[in-house]
Structure formats: structure tokens, C-alpha cells
N, C-alpha and C positions, 0 to 999 in steps of 0.2 A: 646749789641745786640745779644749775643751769645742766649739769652737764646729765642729769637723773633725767631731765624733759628731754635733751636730747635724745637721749636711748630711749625714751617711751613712746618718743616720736618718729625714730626711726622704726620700730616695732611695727607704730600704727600704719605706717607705709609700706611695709611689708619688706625694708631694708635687714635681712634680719644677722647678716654677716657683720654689718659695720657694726650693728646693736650691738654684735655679743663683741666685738671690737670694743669699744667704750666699754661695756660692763666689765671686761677683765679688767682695764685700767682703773676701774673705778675699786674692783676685790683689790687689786692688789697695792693702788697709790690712794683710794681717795677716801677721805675724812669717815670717823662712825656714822657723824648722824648723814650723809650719803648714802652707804652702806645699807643702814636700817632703813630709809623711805623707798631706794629700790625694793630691796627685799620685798618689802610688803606691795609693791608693785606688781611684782612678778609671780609673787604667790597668789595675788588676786589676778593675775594675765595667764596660769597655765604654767610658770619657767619655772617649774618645781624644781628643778636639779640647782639652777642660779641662784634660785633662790634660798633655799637648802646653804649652797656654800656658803653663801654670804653671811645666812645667821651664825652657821659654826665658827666663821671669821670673826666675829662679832663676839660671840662667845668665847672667845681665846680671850679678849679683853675685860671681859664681864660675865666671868663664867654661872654666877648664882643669880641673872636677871633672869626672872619669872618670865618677864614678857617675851622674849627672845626669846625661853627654854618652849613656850607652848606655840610659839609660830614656827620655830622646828619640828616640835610634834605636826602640827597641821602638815604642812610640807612632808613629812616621813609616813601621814596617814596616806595622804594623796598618792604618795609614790609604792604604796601599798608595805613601807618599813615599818609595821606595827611594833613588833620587838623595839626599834630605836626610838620610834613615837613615844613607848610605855618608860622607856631611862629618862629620857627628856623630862617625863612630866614628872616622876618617880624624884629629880633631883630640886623639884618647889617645894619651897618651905610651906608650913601652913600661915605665917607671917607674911607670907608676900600677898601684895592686892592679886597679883595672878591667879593667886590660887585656886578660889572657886573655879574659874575657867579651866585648871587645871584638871580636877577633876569632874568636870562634865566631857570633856576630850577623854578621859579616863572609861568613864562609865562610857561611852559611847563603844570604845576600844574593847571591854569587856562586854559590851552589848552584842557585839560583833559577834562573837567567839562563843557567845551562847550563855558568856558566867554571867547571867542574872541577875543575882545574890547580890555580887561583888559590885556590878553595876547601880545595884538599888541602894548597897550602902554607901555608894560614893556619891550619888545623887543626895541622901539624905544628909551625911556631911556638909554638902556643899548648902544645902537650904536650911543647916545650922548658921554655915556663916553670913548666908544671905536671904531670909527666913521669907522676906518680900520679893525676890526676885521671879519673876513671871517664867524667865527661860530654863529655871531650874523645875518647878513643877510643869512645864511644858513638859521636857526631856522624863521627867517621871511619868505622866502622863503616857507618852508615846510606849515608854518602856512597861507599862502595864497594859498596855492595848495588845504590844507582841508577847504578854505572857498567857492573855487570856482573863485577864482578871479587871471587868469592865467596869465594875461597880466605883473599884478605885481610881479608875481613869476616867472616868465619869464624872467625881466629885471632883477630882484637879481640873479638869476642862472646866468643869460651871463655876472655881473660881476665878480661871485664867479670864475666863466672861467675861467676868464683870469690871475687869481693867483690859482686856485686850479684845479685840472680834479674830484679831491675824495676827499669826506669831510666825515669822520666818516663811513668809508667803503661802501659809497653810492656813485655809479658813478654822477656826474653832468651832462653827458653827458645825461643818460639814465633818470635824473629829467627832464631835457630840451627837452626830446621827447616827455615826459606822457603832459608837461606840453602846448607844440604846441600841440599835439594830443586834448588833453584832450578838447581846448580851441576851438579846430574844424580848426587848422592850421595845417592839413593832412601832405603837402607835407614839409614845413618845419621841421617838425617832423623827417622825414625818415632820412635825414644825421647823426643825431643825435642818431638815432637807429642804425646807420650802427656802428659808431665810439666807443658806449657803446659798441658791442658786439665782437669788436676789441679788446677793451680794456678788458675784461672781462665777458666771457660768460656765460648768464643765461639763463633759459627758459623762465621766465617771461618778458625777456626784446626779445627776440626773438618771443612770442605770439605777446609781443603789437607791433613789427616789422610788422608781419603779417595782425595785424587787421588794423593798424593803413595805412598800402600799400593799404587793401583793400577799407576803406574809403577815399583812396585819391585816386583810380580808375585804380591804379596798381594792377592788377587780377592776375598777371601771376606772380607776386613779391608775394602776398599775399599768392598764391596758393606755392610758392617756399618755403616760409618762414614755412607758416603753414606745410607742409609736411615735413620739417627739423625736424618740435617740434615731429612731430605724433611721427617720426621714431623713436624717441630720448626718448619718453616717452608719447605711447600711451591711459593712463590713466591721462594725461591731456583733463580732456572733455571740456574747454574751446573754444577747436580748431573746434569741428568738425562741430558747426554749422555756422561760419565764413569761412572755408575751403569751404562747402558746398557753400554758398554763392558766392564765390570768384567763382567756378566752373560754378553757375549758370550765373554769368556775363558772362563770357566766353563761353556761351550755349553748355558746357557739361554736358547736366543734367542728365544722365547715371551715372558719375561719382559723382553726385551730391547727389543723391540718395544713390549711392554705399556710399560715406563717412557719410550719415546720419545714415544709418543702422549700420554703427561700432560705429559711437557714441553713439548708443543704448544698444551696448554690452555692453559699462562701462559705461553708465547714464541713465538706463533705468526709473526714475523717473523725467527726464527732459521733460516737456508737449511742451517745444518748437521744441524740437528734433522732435518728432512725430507731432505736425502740421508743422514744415518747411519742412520735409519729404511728409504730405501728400498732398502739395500744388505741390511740384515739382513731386510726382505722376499725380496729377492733369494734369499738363502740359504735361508728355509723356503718357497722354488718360490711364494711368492705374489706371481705376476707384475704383476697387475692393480694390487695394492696398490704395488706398490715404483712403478712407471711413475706412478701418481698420484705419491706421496712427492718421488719426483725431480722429476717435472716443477713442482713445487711452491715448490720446493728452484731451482728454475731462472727460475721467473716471480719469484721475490724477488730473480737476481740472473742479469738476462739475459749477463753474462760468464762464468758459473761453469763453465767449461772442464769441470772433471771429472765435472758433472752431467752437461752434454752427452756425454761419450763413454762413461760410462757407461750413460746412454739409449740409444746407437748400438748401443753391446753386446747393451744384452737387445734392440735390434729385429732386429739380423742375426739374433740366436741367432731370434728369430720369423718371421723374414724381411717383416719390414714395411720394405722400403725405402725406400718414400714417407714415413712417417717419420721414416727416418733422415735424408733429405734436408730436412724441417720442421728438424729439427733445424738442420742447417748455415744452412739460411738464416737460423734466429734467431741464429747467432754470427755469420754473414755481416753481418747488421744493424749489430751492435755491434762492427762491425772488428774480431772477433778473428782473430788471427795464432796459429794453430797447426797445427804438421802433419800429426799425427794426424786432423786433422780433413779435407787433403784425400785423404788414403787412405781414410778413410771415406766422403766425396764420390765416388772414383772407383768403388769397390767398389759401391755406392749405384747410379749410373747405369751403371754395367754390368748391374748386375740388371734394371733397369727398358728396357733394352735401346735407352740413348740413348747411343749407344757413339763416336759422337767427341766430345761433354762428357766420356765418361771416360776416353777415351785423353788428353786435355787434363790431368785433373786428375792421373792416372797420372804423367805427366810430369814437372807441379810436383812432387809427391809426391817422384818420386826423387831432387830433388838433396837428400834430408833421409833418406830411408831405403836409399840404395844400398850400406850397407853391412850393413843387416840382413836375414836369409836370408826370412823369411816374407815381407817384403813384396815382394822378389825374384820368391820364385815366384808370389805372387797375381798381380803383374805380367808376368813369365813365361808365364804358363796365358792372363792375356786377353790377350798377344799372340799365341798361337797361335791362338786361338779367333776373331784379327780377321785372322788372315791373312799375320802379320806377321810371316816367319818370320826373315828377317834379325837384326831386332829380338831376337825371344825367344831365336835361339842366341846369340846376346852377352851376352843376361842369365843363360841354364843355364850359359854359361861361367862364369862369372863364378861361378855357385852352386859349377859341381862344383870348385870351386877352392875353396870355401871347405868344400863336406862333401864328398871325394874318393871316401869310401866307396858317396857315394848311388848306387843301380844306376840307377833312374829317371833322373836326372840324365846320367847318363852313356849311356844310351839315348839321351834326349833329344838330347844335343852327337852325338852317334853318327851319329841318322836326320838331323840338319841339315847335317852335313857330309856324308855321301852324297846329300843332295836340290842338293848345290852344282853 
């Protein structure tokens, strides 16, 4: 073994010529069990490739040892040779102590690659053979969290609890918050967020403290949490549109505002920062502000449908219809297909008094909104206003059928059917 410290120790000194000097002598002259405590040396130091040969070395002598077949896998995962990792492990008996470990490297390999399935039954084999084993409903656990199915990863974490707090330098506590959070079970979540960052404080497990307060309708916890992280590490931009939020439940939206704008400072490429900003303009009447915000919010993402009709909003409320029509031609640009948008269009060119573009778009319009009452009568009122009166009594029918009570409406059908 003298000669295995040497080379570990030439390593550590950063000699790493003579290292690989001794290590071939060692592949090529020196004794198995040499061979095998390198190996494992070096698979634990990075020297995946040395380490690698040495097992296959090894394996020429002992070809069906389990435990050498799945430190090869390890080594062929690292060096990204999955194919060779899945022969490796493919050639363990179910007879050998290896085994399980076998196929938890298995199912990991299959977790990889998206087979699921094939990953959950090989986890479940494995917890045939070793029905107590913690690291196996761990890895089921984890592997149900990436499917989406929390409820299950849930019940594995609360029993891994109750014998383990950390499994592989992952708190449980802190899987058992993502995994209530995750699952939309807010407030069971938070104990568990408290207890993770007892045990061991992260920032990530302190964001999802915050977001996770705030979706369970703790504003002022949310808002607590979140401004721990800001202070802590204000280029977390994760925070500031949640922070934001949490402010706004709590109707300070001064404040709300105020933390949108520094999330600006370090994400100015985030389009939701600048539309959740120019809505909460919207709401403290700072017109000017929010139309910047959004239109902002809109040049980073010439599709962002809700920006746009948002825009349309506050310009009718201004009556700027010329740009509300700027508007549509930048979705126009970008093929977007939405129908809000040509109701918007036709209202748009009616104002502006280019009146068969919007009886055109009116049209399209209705085969998407003929069953909703407002756009009925907006359409209703500019066919009266064009003359069209056939037209508009078909559409007041059609309304005072839908609000019987309306008197207007019923006027309306009233003076059409005596103009017949």
C-alpha cells in the first residue's frame, strides 16, 4: 500500500507527472488488492479515466465481481459512457450483495434518459431486496418529485423522517416543504421550511420559505422571508417579483413598485418584472409610468399577448387609438392569433372613423365573441351608427334574449321591428 500513498500524495502536491508515473506501474506490475484501493481513490479524486482502467484490469481477473462491475459503471457515468455504465451493471447477478446498488445506478441511468417506468421498477426491485433500506425510498422519493406525483414523495420522505433528518447532504426536512409546496399544500409546507433552515441555512430554502408563505396567504411572513434573502444576496432575482406581490396583498403598493424597480437593476431582461411593475403603476393612476413598464415588458417579448391588451386597456381608457392600433400591428407582425385582439382592432378603427376596416374586423371578431353580451352590444351600437339596421336588430335580438330584462334592449328590438 506504500506505493498507493505515494501516488495519492504526489497528487495532493500537485506532482501529477510522476503520479501518473507510479500509477502505470502500479496497472501494469502491482498486486489486485493495490489496484482496487487506487481505483477507488481516484474515482473519489476526479482520475476517471485511471480509474476506469484499472477496474477493467481488474475485471480481466474477476470478471463477475459485482462490486468492481458497479464502480466501473460509476466511473463510465461520470465520464458521460452511459451505454457502457448500463453493460456494467446489466452483467450483476441478482445473487450478488452488489446488486441493489446495481440497480439504483440503473434507475438513476434510466432516470436520466426520461424512462421513468423503468427507473421506478428498478427502484422497486431494489426495495424488494432491501425493504429497509433508507437510500432506496430516498431515490424513489426524488424520482417522484421529477414526475410530479407529490403525494407519493411525500409519504417516502415522512418515512425516511423518522430514521433519517439528511440523506446524502440533502435535508428531508427541506424535500418535504418543495414537496407540500410543490403539490399546492401551502401551509403544511411552512413547518417544514422553518425546521430545514434551523437545521441548515440556505438561500434557496429560505426563497421557497417566502414564496411558499406567500401562496399560503402569509404576506407579512412572505414579505419577512423574502427581504432576509434580498438583504442577504440581492442578486437573487427570483425574489423581487414575489416580494412585490406579497407587498401588493398587503396594499402597499408604493413599496411594491419601489421593489419592482430594483429588480430591474439586476434582471433587466425579465418581461414580467416590467409588466407586474406596470400594472401596479396602473393601480397608483401613474399612467405614464405603467405605459413605459409595459411597453418594455413588450419590446423584450414582441408576443407577450397580455402586455399588449393590457396596453389597449389603459389607451381606450385615454382614448389614444392610434395607439392602440401600433399595438396590433406589432402582434400583427409576429402572427399573433388572438381574438381579443381583433375586437380591439375593430373598436380602434371605429374611433378613428375608418369604418369598413372595422366593420371587417367586427365580423371576424364575432365568430369568437357571439356569445358574450358586451361585445354584442359594442357591435350592436356600430351597426346602428353605420346604418345597418337589419344587422344590429339580429344582434339586440339575440342580446334581449340573453338579458330579457334589459328595457333598452327591448326598445331597441321594439323601434326595429316597427322601422320593418
Amino acid at each position: 500500500m506504500d506505493k498507493v500513498e505515494k501516488i495519492l500524495s504526489l497528487l495532493e502536491s500537485g506532482q501529477h507527472d510522476e503520479a501518473i508515473k507510479s500509477y502505470k506501474d502500479i496497472l501494469l506490475n502491482g498486486s489486485n488488492e493495490e489496484r482496487f484501493v487506487l481505483g477507488e481513490e481516484l474515482l473519489q479524486l476526479g482520475f476517471l479515466e485511471e480509474a476506469k482502467e484499472l477496474f477493467e484490469t481488474l475485471l480481466i481477473a474477476y470478471p463477475e465481481e459485482g462490486e468492481l462491475l458497479v464502480l466501473l459503471a460509476e466511473a463510465c457515468i461520470e465520464l458521460g459512457n452511459e451505454e457502457e455504465a448500463m453493460l456494467a451493471l446489466e452483467k450483476i447477478h441478482s445473487s450478488d450483495q452488489s446488486y441493489p446498488q446495481a440497480l439504483l445506478l440503473a434507475a438513476d441511468l434510466y432516470q436520466m434518459q426520461g424512462l421513468f417506468e423503468v427507473s421506478e421498477q428498478k427502484l422497486l426491485t431494489a426495495k424488494k431486496v432491501l425493504p429497509d433500506e433508507v437510500l432506496i425510498d430516498f431515490a424513489l422519493a426524488e424520482l417522484y418529485m421529477e414526475q410530479g406525483r407529490f403525494t407519493n414523495a411525500i409519504r417516502l420522505y415522512e418515512d425516511i423522517l423518522k430514521k433519517e433528518k439528511e440523506i446524502a447532504g440533502t435535508s428531508i426536512h427541506q424535500r418535504l416543504a418543495e414537496a407540500y409546496s410543490a403539490g399546492g399544500a401551502f401551509e403544511e409546507a411552512l413547518p417544514h421550511y422553518e425546521q430545514a433552515l434551523e437545521d441548515r441555512f440556505e438561500v434557496n430554502t429560505l426563497f421557497g420559505y417566502g414564496f411558499t408563505a406567500l401562496h399560503a396567504g402569509y404576506y407579512q411572513t412572505a414579505i419577512e422571508k423574502l427581504t432576509e434573502l434580498k438583504n442577504i444576496d440581492r442578486e437573487y432575482n427570483s425574489l423581487y417579483l414575489y416580494l412585490a406581490k406579497a407587498y401588493e396583498h398587503e396594499e402597499e403598493l408604493t413599496k411594491s413598485l419601489e421593489v419592482i424597480k430594483e429588480g430591474i437593476q439586476y434582471d433587466e431582461f425579465n418581461k414580467d418584472l416590467f409588466f407586474y411593475g406596470g400594472k401596479i403603476a396602473l393601480k397608483l393612476n401613474l399612467e405614464d409610468e405603467a405605459e413605459r413598464l409595459i411597453r418594455e415588458a413588450l419590446a423584450l417579448d414582441p408576443e407577450f399577448v397580455e402586455a399588449a391588451l393590457t396596453l389597449n386597456k389603459l389607451f381606450f381608457h385615454q382614448e389614444k387609438y392610434d395607439d392602440v392600433l401600433e399595438i396590433i400591428d406589432i402582434m400583427n407582425e409576429q402572427g399573433v392569433e388572438e381574438p381579443q385582439l381583433l375586437w380591439d382592432e375593430a373598436n380602434a378603427l371605429a374611433n378613428v372613423e375608418r369604418y369598413s376596416e372595422a366593420l371587417n374586423k367586427y365580423q371576424l371578431a364575432y365568430n369568437f365573441f357571439k356569445n358574450q353580451q358586451e361585445f354584442l352590444s359594442d357591435y350592436g351600437y356600430f351597426l346602428i351608427e353605420e346604418g345597418k339596421t337589419n344587422d344590429a336588430a339580429e344582434i339586440f335580438s339575440i342580446l334581449l334574449q340573453m338579458d330579457p330584462s334589459n328595457e333598452e334592449f327591448a326598445e331597441l328590438v321594439h323601434r326595429f321591428s316597427e322601422d320593418v
